[in-house]
Chimera marker file (.cmm) of the C-alpha trace (Angstrom):
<marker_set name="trace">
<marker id="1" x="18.254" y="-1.212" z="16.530" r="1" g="1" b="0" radius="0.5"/>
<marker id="2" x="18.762" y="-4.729" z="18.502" r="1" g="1" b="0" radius="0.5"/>
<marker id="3" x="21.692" y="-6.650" z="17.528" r="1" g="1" b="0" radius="0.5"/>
<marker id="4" x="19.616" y="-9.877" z="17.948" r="1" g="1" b="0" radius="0.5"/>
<marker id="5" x="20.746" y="-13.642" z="16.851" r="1" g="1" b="0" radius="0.5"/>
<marker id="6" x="18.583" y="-15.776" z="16.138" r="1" g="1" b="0" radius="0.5"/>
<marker id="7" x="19.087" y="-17.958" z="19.588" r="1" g="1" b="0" radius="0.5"/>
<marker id="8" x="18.437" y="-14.339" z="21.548" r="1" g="1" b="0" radius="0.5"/>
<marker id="9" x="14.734" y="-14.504" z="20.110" r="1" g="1" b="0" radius="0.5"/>
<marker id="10" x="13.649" y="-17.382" z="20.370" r="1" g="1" b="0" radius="0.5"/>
<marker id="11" x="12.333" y="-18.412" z="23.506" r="1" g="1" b="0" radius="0.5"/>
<marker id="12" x="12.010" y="-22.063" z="22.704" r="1" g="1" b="0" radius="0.5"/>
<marker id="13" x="8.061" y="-22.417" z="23.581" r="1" g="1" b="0" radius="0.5"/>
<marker id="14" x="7.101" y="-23.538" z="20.519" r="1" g="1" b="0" radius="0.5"/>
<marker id="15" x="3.191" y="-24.183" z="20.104" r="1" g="1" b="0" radius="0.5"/>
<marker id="16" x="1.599" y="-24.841" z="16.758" r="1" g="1" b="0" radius="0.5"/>
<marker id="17" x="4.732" y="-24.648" z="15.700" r="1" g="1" b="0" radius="0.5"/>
<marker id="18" x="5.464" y="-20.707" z="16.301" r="1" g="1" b="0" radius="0.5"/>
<marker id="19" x="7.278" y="-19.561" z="19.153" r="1" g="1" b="0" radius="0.5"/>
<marker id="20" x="5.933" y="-16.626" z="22.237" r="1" g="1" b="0" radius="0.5"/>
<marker id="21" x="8.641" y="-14.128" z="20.372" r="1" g="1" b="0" radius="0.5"/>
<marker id="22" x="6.902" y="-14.956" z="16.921" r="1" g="1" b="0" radius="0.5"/>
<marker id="23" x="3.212" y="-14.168" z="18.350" r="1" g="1" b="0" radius="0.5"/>
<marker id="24" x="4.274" y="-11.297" z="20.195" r="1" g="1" b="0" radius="0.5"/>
<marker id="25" x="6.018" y="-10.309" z="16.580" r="1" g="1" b="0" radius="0.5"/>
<marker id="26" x="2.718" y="-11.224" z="14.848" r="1" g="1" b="0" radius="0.5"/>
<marker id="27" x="0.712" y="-9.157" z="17.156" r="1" g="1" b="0" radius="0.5"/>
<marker id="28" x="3.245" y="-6.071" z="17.006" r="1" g="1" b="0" radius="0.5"/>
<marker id="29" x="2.833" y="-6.549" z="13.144" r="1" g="1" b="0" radius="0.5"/>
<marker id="30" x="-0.868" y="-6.637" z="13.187" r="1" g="1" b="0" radius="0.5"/>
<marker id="31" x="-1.219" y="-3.180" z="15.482" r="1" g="1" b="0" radius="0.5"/>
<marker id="32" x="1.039" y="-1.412" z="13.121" r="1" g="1" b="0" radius="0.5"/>
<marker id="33" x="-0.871" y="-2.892" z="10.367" r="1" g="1" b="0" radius="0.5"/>
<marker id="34" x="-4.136" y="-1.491" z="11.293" r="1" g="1" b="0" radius="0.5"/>
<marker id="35" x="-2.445" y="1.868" z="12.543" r="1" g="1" b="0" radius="0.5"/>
<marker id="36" x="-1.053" y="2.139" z="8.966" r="1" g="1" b="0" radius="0.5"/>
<marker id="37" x="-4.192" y="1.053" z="7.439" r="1" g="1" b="0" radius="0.5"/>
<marker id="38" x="-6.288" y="3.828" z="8.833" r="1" g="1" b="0" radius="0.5"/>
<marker id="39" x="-3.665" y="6.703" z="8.612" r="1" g="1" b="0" radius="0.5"/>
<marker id="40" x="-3.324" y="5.764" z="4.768" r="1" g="1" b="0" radius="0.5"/>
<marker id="41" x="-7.136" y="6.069" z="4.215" r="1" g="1" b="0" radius="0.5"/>
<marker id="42" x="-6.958" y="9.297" z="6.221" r="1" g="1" b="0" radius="0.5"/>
<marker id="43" x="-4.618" y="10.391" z="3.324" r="1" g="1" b="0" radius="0.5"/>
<marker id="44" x="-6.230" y="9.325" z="0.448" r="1" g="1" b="0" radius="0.5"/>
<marker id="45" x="-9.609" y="10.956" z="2.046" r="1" g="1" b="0" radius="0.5"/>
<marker id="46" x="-7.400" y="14.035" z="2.093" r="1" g="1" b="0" radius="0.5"/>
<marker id="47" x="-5.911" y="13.303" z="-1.753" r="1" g="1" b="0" radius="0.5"/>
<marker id="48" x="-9.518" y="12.943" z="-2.737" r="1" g="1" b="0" radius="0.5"/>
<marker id="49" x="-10.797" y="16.440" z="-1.635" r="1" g="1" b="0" radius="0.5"/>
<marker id="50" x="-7.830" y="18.248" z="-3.196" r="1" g="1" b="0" radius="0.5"/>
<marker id="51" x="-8.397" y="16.300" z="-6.626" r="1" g="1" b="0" radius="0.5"/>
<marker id="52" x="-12.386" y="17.041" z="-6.086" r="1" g="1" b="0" radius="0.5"/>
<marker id="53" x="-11.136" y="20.934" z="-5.417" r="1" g="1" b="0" radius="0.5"/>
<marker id="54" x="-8.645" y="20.998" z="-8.419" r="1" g="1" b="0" radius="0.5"/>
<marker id="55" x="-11.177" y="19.680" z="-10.832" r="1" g="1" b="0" radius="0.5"/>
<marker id="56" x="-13.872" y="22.361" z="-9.705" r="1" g="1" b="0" radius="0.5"/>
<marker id="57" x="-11.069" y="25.239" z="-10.665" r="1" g="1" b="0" radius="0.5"/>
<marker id="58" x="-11.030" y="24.076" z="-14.073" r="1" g="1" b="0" radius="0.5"/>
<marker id="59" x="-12.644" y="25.391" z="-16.488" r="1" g="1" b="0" radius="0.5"/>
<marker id="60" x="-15.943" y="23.785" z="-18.383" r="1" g="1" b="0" radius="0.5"/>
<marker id="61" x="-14.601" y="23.847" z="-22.169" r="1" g="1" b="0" radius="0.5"/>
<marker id="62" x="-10.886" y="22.307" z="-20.134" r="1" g="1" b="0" radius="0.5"/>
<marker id="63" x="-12.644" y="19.980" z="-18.160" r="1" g="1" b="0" radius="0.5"/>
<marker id="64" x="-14.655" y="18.128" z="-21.252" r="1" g="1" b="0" radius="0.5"/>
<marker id="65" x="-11.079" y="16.833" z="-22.749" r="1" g="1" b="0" radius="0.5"/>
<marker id="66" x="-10.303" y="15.718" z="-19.196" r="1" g="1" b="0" radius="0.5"/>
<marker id="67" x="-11.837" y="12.542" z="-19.270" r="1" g="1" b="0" radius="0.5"/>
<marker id="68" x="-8.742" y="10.329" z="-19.165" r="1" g="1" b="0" radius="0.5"/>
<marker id="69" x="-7.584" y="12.106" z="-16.308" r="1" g="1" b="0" radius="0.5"/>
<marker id="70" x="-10.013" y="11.400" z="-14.295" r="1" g="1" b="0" radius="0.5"/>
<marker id="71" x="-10.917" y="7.659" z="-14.999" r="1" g="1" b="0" radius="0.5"/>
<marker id="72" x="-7.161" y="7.342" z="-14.367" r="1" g="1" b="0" radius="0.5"/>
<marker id="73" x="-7.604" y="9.419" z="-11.100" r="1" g="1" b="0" radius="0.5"/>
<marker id="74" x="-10.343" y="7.168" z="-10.001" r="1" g="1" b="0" radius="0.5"/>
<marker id="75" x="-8.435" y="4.170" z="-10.822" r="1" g="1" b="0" radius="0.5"/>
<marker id="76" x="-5.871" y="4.648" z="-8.772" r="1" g="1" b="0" radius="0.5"/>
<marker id="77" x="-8.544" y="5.213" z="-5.779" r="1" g="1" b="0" radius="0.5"/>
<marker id="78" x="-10.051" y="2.133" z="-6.271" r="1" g="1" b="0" radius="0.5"/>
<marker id="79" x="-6.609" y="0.485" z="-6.161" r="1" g="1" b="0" radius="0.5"/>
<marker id="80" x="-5.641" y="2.392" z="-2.883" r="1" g="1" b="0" radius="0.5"/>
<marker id="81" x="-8.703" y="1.379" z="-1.562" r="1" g="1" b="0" radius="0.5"/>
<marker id="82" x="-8.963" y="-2.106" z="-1.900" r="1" g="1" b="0" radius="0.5"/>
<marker id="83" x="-4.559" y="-2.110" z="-1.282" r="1" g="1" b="0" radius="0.5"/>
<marker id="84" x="-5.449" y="-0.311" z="2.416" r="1" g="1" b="0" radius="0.5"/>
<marker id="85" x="-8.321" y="-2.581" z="2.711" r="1" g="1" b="0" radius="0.5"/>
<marker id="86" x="-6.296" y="-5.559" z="2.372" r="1" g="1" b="0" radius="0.5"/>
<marker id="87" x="-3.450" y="-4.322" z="4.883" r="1" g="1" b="0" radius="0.5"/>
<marker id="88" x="-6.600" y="-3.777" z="7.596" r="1" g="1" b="0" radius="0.5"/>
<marker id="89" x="-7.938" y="-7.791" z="6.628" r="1" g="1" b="0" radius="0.5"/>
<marker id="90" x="-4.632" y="-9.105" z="7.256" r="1" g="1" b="0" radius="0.5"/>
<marker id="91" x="-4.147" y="-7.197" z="10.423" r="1" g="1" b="0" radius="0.5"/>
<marker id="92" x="-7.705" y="-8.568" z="11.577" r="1" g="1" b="0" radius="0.5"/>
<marker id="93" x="-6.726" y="-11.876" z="10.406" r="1" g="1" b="0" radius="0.5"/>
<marker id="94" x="-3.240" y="-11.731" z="12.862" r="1" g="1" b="0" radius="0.5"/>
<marker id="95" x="-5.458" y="-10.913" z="15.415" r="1" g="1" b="0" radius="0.5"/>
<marker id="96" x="-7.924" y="-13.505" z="15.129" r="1" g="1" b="0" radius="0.5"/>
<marker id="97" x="-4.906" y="-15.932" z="14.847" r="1" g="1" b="0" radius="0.5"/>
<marker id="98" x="-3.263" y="-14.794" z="17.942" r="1" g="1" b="0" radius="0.5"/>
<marker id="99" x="-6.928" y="-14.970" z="19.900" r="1" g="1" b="0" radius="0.5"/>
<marker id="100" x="-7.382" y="-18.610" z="18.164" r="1" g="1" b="0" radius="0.5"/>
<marker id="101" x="-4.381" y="-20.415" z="17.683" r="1" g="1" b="0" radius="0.5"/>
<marker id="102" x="-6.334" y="-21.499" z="14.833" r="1" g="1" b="0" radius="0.5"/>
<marker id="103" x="-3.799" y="-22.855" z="11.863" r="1" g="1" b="0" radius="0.5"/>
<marker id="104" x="-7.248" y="-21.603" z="9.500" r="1" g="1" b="0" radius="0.5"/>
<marker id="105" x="-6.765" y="-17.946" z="10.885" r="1" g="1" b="0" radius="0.5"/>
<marker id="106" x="-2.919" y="-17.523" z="10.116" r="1" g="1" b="0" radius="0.5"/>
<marker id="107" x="-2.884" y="-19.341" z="6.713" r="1" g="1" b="0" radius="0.5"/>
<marker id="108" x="-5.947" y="-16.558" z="6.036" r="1" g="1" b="0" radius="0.5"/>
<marker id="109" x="-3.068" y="-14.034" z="7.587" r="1" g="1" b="0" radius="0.5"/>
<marker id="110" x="-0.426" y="-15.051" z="5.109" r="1" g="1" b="0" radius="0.5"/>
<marker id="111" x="-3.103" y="-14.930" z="2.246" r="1" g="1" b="0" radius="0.5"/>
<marker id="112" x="-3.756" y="-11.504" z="3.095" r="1" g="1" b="0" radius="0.5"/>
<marker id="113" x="-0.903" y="-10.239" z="3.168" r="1" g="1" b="0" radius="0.5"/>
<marker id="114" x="0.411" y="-12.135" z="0.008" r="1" g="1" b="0" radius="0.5"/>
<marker id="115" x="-2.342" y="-10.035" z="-1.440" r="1" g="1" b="0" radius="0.5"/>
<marker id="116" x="-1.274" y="-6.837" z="-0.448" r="1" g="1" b="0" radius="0.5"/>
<marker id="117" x="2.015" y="-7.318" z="-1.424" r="1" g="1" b="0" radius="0.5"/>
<marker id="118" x="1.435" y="-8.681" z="-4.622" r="1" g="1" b="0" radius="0.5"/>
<marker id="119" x="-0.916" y="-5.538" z="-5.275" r="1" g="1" b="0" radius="0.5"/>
<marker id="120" x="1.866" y="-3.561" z="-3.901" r="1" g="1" b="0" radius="0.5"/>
<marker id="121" x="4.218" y="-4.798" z="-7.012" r="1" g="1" b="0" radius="0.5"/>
<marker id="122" x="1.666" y="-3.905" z="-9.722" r="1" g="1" b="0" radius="0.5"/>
<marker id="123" x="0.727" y="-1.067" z="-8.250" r="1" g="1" b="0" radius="0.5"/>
<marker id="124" x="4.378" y="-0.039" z="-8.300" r="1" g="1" b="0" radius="0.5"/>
<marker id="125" x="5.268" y="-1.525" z="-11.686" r="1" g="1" b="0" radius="0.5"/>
<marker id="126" x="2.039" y="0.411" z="-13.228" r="1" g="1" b="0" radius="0.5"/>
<marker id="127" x="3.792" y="3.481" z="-11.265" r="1" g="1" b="0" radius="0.5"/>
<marker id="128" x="6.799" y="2.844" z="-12.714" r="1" g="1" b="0" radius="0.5"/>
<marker id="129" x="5.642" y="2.539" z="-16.423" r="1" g="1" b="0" radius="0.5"/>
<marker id="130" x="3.534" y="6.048" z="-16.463" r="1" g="1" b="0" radius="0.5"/>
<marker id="131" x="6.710" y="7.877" z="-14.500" r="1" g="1" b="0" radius="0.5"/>
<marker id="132" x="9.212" y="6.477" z="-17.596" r="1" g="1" b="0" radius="0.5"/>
<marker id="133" x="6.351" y="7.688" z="-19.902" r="1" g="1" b="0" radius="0.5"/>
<marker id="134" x="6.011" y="11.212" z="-18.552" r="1" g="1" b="0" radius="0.5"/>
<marker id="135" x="9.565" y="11.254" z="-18.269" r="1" g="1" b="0" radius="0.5"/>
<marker id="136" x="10.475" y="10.714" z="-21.674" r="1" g="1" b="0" radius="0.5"/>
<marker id="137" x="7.729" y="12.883" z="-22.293" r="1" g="1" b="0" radius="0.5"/>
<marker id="138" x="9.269" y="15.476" z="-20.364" r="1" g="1" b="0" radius="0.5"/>
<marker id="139" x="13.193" y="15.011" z="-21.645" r="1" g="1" b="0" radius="0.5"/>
<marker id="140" x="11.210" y="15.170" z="-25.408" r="1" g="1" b="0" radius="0.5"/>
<marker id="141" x="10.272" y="18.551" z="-25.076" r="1" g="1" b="0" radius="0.5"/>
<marker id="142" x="11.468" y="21.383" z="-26.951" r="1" g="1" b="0" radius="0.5"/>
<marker id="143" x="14.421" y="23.052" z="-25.084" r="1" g="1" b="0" radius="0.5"/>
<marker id="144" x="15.036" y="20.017" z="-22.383" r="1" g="1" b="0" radius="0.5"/>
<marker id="145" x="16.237" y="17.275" z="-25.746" r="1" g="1" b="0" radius="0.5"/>
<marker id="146" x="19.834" y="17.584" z="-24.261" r="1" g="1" b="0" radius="0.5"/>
<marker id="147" x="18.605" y="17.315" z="-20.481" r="1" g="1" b="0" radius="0.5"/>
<marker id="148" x="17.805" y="20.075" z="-17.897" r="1" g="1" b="0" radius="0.5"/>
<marker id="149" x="21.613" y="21.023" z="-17.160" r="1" g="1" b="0" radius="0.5"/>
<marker id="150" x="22.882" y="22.507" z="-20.550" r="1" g="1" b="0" radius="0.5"/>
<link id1="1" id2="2" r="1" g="1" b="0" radius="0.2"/>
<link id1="2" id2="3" r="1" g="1" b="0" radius="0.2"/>
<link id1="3" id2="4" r="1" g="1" b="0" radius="0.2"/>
<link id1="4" id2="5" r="1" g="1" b="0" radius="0.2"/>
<link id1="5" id2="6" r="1" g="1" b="0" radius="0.2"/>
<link id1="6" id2="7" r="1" g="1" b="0" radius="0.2"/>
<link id1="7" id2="8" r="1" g="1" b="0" radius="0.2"/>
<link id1="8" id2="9" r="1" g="1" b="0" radius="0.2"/>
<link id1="9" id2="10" r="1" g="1" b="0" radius="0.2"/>
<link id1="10" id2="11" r="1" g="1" b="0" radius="0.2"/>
<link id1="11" id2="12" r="1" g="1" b="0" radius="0.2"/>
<link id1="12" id2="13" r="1" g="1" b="0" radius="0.2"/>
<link id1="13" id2="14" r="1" g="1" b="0" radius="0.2"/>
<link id1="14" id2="15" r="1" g="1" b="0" radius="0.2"/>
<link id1="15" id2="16" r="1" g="1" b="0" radius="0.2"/>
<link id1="16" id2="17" r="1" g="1" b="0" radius="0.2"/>
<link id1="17" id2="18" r="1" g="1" b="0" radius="0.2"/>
<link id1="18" id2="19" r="1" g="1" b="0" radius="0.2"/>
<link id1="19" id2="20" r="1" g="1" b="0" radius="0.2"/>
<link id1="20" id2="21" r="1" g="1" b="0" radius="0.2"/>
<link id1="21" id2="22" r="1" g="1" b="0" radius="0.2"/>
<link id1="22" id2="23" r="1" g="1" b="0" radius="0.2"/>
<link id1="23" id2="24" r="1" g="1" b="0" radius="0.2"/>
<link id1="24" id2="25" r="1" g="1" b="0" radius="0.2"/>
<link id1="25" id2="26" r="1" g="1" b="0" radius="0.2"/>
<link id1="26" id2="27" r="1" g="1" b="0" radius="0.2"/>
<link id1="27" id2="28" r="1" g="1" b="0" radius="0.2"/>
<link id1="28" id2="29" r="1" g="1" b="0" radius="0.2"/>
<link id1="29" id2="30" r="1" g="1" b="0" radius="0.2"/>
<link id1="30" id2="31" r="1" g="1" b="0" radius="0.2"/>
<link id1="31" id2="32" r="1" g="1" b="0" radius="0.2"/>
<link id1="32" id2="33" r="1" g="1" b="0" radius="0.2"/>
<link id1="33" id2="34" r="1" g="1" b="0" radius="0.2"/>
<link id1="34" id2="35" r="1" g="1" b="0" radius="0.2"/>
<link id1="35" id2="36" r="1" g="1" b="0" radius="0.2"/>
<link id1="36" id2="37" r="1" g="1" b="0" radius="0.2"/>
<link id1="37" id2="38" r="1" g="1" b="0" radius="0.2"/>
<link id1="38" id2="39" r="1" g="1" b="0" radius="0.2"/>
<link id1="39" id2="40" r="1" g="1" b="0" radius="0.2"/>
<link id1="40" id2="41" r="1" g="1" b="0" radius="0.2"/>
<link id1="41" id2="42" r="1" g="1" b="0" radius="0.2"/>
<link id1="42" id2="43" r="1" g="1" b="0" radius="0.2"/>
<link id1="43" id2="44" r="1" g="1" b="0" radius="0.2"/>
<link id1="44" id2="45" r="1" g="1" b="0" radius="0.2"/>
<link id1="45" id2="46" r="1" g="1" b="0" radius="0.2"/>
<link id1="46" id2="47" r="1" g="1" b="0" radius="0.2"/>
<link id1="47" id2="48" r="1" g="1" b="0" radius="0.2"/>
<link id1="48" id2="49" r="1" g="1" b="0" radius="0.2"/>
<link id1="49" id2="50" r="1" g="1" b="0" radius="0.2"/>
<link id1="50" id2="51" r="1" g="1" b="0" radius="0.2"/>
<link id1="51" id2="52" r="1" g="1" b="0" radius="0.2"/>
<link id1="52" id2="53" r="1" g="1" b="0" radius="0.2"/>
<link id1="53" id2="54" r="1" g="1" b="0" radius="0.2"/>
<link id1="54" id2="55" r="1" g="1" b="0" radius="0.2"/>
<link id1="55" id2="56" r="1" g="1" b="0" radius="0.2"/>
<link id1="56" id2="57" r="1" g="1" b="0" radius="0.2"/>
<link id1="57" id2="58" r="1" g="1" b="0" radius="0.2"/>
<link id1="58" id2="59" r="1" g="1" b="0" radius="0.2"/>
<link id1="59" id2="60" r="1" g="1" b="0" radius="0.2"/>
<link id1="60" id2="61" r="1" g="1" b="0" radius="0.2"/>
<link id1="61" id2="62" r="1" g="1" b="0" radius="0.2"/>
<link id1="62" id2="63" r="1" g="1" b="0" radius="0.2"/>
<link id1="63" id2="64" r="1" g="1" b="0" radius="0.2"/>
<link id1="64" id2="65" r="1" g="1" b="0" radius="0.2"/>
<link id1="65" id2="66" r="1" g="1" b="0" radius="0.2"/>
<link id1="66" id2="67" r="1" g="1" b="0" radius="0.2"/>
<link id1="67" id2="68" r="1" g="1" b="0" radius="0.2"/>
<link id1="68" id2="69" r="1" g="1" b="0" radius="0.2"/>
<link id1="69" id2="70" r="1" g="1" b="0" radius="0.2"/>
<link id1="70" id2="71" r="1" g="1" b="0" radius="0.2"/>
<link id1="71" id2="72" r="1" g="1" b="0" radius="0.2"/>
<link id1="72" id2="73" r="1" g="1" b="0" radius="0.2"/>
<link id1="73" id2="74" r="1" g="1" b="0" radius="0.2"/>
<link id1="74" id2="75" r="1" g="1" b="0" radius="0.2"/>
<link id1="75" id2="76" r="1" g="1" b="0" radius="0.2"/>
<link id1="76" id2="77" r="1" g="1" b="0" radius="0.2"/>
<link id1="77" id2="78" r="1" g="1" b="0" radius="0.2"/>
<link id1="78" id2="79" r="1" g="1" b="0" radius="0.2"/>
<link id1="79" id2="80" r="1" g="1" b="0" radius="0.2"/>
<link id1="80" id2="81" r="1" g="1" b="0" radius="0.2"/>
<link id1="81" id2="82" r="1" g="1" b="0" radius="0.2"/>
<link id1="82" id2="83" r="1" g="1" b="0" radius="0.2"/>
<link id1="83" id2="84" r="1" g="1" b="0" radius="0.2"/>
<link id1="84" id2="85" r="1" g="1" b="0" radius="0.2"/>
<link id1="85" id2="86" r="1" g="1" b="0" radius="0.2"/>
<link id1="86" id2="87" r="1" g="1" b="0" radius="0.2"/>
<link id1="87" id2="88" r="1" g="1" b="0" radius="0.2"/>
<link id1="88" id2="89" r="1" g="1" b="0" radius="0.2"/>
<link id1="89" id2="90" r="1" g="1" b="0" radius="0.2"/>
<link id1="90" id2="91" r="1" g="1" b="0" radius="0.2"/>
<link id1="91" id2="92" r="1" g="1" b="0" radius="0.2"/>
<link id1="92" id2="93" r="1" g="1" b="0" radius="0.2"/>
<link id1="93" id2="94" r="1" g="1" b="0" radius="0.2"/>
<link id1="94" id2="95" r="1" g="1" b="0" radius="0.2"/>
<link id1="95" id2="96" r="1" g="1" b="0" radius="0.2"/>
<link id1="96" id2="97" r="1" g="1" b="0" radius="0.2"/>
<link id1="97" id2="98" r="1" g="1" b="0" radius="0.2"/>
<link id1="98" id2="99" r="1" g="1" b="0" radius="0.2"/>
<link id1="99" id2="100" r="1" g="1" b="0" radius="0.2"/>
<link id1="100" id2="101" r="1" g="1" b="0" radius="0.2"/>
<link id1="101" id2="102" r="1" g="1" b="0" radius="0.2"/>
<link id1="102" id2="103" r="1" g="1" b="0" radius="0.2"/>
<link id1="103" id2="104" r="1" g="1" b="0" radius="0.2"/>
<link id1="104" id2="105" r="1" g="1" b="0" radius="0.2"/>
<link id1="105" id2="106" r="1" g="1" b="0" radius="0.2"/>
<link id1="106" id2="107" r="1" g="1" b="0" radius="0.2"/>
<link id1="107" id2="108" r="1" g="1" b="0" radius="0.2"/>
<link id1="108" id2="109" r="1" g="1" b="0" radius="0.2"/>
<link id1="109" id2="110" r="1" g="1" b="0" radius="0.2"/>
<link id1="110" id2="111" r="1" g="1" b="0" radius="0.2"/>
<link id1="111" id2="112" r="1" g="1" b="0" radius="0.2"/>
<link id1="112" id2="113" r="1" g="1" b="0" radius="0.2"/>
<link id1="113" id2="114" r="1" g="1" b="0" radius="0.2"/>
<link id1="114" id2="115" r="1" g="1" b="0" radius="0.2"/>
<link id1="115" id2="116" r="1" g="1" b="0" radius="0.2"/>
<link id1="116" id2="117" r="1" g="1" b="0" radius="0.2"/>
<link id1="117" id2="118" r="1" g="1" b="0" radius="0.2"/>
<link id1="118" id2="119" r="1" g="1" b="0" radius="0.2"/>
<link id1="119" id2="120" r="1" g="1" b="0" radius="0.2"/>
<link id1="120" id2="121" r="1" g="1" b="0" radius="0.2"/>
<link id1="121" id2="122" r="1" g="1" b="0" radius="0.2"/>
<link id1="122" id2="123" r="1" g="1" b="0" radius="0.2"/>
<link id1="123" id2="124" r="1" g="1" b="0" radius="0.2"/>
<link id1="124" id2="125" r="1" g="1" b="0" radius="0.2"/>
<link id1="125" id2="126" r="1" g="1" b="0" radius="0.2"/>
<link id1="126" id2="127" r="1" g="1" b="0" radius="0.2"/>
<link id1="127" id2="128" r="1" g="1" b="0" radius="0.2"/>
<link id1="128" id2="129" r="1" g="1" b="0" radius="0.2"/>
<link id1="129" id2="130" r="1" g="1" b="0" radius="0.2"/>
<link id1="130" id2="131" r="1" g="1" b="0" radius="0.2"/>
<link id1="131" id2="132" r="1" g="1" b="0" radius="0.2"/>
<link id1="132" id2="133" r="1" g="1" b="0" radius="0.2"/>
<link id1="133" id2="134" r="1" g="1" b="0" radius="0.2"/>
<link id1="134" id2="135" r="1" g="1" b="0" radius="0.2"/>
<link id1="135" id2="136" r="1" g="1" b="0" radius="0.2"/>
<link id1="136" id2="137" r="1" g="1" b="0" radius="0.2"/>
<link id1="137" id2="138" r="1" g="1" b="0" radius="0.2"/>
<link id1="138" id2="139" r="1" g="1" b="0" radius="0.2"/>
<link id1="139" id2="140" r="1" g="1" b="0" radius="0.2"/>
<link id1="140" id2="141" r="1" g="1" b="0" radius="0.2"/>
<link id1="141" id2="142" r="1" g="1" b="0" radius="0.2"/>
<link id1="142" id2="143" r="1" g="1" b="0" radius="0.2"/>
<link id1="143" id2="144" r="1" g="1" b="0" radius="0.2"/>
<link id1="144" id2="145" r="1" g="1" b="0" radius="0.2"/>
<link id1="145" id2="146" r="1" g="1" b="0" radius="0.2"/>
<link id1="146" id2="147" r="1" g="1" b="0" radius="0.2"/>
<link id1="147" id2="148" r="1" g="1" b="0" radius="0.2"/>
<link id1="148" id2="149" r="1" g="1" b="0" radius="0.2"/>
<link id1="149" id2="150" r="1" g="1" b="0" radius="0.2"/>
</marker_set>
């Protein structure tokens, strides 16, 4: 990586008050954006058809207590979903910034992507609560009370 300062990249054309360096940032940031947008919903298109195949192995009297399971399964698609969906509009809305120069278009930018990240965090404090559950879950059981390594 670079060892940049700040004076190294900034090329002192300032225009609506970014510089060339921060557009050219803005538009490397909205390609990757979009790249990661679409390989993430590639994924979870993948995820899908293996949770679709699982649920088809199991059997019918299994399947009829499974119902939490799956709401929570579907949940977390919608969430996905709408998180990748977000990533894409901010990407779009970079783009249409850099093709505008319209101060409209990158405050929409920074709302997007205020949005994803702030979906990001619950997403990944919601995580974090059902991992500590299913850990303690886990450490509870018989045999494991003193940990895995005794």
């Amino acid at each position: 990586m670079e060892d940049l300062t700040i004076d190294d990249d900034l090329d002192g054309n300032v225009d609506d008050g970014l510089t060339g360096s921060m557009k050219a940032n803005l538009k490397d940031a909205f390609n990757w954006m979009r790249i990661v947008a679409m390989i993430s919903l590639g994924v979870l298109a993948m995820v899908v058809v293996l949770w679709f195949k699982m649920i088809a192995e199991v059997p019918g009297q299994v399947m009829s207590q499974m119902g939490g399971p799956i709401i929570f399964m579907v949940l977390i698609l919608v969430g996905e979903v709408l998180l990748i969906l977000t990533l894409y509009k901010a990407g779009v809305a970079y783009k249409a910034y850099i093709s505008s120069n319209s101060k409209a278009d990158l405050e929409k930018a920074f709302l997007k992507q205020k949005q994803f990240w702030l979906a990001t965090g619950i997403l990944a404090i919601i995580g974090a609560f059902f991992f500590l559950i299913g850990f303690a879950q886990f450490m509870s059981m018989s045999g494991y009370s003193r940990g895995p390594f005794y």
